[in-house]
N, C-alpha and C positions, 0 to 999 in steps of 0.2 A: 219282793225280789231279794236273793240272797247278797250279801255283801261277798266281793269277791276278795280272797286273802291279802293284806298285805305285803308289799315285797319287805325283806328284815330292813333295807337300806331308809325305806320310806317308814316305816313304822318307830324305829330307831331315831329318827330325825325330830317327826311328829310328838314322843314322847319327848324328847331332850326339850323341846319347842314348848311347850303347855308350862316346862317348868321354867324356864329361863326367854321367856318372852317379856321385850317392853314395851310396856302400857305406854302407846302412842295412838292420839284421837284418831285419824282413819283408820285403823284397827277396831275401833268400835262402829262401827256403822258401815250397810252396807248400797250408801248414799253414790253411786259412780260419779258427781258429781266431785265430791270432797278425796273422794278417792283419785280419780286424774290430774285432779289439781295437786297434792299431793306427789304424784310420782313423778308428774313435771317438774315442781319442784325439789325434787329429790336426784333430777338428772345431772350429774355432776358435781352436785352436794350430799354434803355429808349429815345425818339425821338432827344432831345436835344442833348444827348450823342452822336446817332447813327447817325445823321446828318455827320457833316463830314467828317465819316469813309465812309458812302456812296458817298461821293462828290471825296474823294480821289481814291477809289476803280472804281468808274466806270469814271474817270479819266483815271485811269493804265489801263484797264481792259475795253474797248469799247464794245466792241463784245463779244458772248460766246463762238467767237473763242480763242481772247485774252487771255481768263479766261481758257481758257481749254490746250493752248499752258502754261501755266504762269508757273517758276521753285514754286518749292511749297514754297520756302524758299522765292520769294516776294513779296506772298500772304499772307505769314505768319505775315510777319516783316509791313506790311500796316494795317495788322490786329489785330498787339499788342494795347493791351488796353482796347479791348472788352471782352475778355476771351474767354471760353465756344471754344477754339480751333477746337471741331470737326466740327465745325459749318464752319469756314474756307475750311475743307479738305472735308467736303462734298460738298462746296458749288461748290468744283474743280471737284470733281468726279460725280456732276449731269450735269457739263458740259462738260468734256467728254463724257460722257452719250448720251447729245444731239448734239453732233458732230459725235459720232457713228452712234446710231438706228435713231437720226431723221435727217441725212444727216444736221446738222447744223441750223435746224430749232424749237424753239422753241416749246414744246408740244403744241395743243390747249383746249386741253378740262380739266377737273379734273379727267377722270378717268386714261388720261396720265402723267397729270402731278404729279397726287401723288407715279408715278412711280420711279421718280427720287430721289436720293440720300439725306437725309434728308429736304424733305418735307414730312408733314403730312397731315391731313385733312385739317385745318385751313387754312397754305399755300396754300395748293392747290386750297380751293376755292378762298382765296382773288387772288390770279392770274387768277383764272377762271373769276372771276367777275370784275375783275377791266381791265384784259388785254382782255377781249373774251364777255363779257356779261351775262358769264350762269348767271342761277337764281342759285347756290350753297350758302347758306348761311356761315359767318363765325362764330366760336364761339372762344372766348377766353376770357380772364380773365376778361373782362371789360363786353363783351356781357352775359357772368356769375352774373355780377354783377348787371347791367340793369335787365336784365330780371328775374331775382330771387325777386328785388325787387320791381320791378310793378307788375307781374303777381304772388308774395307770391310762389313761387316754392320752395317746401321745402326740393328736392332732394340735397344730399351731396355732392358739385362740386369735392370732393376727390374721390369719389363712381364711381365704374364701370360703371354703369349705368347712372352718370349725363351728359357725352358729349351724347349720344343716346335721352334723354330728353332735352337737350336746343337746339340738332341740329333739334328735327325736331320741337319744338315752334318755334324756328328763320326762321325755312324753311316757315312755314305757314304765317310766316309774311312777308317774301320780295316781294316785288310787283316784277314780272316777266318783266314790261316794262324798268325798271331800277335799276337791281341788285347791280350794283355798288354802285349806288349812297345811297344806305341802307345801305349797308355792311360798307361803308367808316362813316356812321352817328351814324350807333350806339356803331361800337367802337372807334368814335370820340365823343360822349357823355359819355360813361364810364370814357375815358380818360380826359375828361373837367370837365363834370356835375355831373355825378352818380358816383365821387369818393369816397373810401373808408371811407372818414369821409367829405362826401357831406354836400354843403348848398342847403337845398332843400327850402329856400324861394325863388328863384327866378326861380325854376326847371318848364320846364312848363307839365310834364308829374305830377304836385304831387296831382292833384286830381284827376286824375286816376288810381295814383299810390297805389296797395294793400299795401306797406312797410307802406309808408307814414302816411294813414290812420288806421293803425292796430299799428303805433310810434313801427314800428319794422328795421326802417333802419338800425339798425346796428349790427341786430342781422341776417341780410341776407349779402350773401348768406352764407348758414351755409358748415362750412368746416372744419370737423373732425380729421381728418387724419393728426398728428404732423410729421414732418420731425426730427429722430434724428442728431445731428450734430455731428459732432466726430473733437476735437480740436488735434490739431499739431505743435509739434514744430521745425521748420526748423534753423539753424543756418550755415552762409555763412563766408568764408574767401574770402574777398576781395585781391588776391596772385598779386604784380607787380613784376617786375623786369626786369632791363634793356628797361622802358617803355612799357613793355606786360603786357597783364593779363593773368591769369591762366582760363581757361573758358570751358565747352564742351557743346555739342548740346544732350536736353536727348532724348536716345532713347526708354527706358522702353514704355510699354504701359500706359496712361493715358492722363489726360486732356492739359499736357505740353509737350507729344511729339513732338519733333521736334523746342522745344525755345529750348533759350539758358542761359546758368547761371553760375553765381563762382562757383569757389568750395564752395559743401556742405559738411558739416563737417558731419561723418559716423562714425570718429572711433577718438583716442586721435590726432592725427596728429603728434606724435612724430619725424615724419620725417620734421618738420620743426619748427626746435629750435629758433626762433625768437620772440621778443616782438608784440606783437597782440593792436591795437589800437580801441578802441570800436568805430564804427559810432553807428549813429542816429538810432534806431530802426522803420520801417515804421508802420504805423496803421494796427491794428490788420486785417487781410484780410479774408473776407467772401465767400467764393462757397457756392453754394446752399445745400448742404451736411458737410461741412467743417468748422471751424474754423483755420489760420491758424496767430502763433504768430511765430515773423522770429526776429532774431538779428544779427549782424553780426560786424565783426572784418576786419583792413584793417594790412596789413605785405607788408611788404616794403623788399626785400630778396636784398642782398647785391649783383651789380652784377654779380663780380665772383666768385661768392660761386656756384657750382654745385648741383641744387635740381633735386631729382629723383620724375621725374613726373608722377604721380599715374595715373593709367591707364584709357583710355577715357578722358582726359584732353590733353589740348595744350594751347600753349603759341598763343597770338589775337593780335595786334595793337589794342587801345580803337577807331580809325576812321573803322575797319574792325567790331568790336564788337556792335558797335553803328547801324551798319546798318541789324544784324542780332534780327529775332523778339526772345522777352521776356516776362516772365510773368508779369502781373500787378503790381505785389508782387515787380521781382524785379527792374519796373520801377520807382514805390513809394519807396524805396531804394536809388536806383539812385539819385531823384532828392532832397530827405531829406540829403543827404551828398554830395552837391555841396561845400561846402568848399571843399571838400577832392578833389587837383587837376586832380588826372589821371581821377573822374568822371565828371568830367565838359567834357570831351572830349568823353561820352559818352550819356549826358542828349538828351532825346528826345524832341527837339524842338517843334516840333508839336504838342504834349498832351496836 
């Protein structure tokens, strides 16, 4: 069968891509397993970041049997650092999934795989096209970017209607002989080239590029829709005694189900009459939705003084506590009060 021409837009990308691609392990293999894993972890991380957490993860975690057998508490604790926790627990529950309905086998195509347990479009075609072949284009934040500013698309990538208008520009542009190799080029151009505040002197799409010649790059891609933040104030008692700490696993619903943390101060704490030693306070911490400002105090409790321990709390060893995952929050805590000895015996080496 004949190869059908390239479009110059796709060909142009493809070329820049062969030379200025980086050599990152799911890029070599075309495993769907190491590959979803991967783009999960990549969802709301940045590639440098996500790097190792993928190196460690599919380390622990070979198989999507491993992943599916795995207690959720040491997926969890592999996975502190990256945030966005559901990400984690779905990534356990699409593996089960495929240990169930597809006797252990990998979906193949995108209208299975966006079956599974938080993947969406996007994922499911880079898995379609990088592990299978389909022609499925990808769109995200970058391929938004690209193509709003070569092709002047003046849709509002916050608007209902913008994934339906770049998914099918981007469909019309991937060459059917080699999906992958597209998909991996133009939001490996976004991510390189057509960054947020790009040098387009040396871009070689820029005289083709509508942004460019209309000196509207940065007023593309237009995106309306503000996210309000809502700020928060958390404050921790860092509680020892008799070398424990006072610590619980939260269960409430939210983005930190299932870490673990000091006590959070909720009410005066009169029930513990002790002098309070200020630590370090960590940098103010961003979620997507959130600000969040956190201080915290360490109490030293005498050991036989008898404290009545407020409910959902227990007494840790810091080598038991240390292996149990936490939020980012309180690992930047952690390692800002390394003087403080009982935390040294919980700093996360790894990070």
């Amino acid at each position: 069968m004949q190869k059908s021409p390239l479009h110059p837009f796709s060909a142009t990308i493809m070329a820049w891509y062969a030379e200025h691609q980086r050599e990152l392990p799911w890029r070599q293999t075309q495993d769907p397993y190491a590959i979803w894993l991967s783009e999960i972890i990549l969802q709301q991380t940045r590639v440098a970041q996500g790097l190792p957490y993928f190196e460690r993860l599919i380390t622990a975690f070979p198989t999507v049997r491993d992943l599916a057998e795995a207690p959720e508490a040491s997926l969890l604790r592999l996975w502190q650092g990256l945030g966005y926790y559901s990400r984690a627990r779905n990534l356990q529950k699409a593996a089960q999934m495929v240990m169930r309905d597809f006797s252990g086998v990998f979906p193949q195509s995108y209208d299975e795989i966006i079956r599974l347990p938080g993947v969406g479009p996007y994922t499911a075609a880079a898995i379609a096209s990088f592990a299978f072949d389909e022609a499925k284009a990808v769109v995200d934040g970058n391929v938004y970017r690209v193509l709003s500013r070569v092709f002047a698309v003046e849709t509002d990538i916050a608007s209902s209607a913008a994934r339906g208008v770049f998914t099918s520009l981007a469909q019309s542009l991937i060459p059917m002989q080699d999906p992958a190799t597209f998909n991996q080029a133009i939001m490996e151009f976004g991510a390189l080239q057509c960054t947020p505040s790009p040098d387009c002197s040396d871009c070689p799409l820029r005289v083709s590029c509508a942004a460019f010649s209309e000196h509207r790059v940065a007023e593309l891609p237009i995106k309306s829709k503000k996210t309000k933040v809502k700020e928060i104030e958390m404050d921790y008692l860092v509680i020892e005694q008799n070398g424990q700490l006072l610590v619980r696993e939260r269960t409430e619903k939210g983005i930190w189900k299932g870490m673990w943390e000091f006590y959070l101060i909720e009410d005066a704490c009169d029930w513990l009459p002790f002098q309070r030693q200020a630590l370090k306070s960590p940098p103010v911490h961003l979620l997507s939705h959130r600000k969040i400002h956190c201080d915290a105090w360490y109490v030293q409790v005498p050991d036989n003084f008898e404290l009545e321990i407020p409910e959902g709390y227990g007494w840790m060893s810091p080598s038991d506590f240390e292996s149990k995952g936490k939020p980012v929050l309180l690992l930047n805590l952690i390692t800002d009060n390394l003087d403080c000895p009982i935390l040294q015996d919980i700093s996360p080496t790894y990070l």
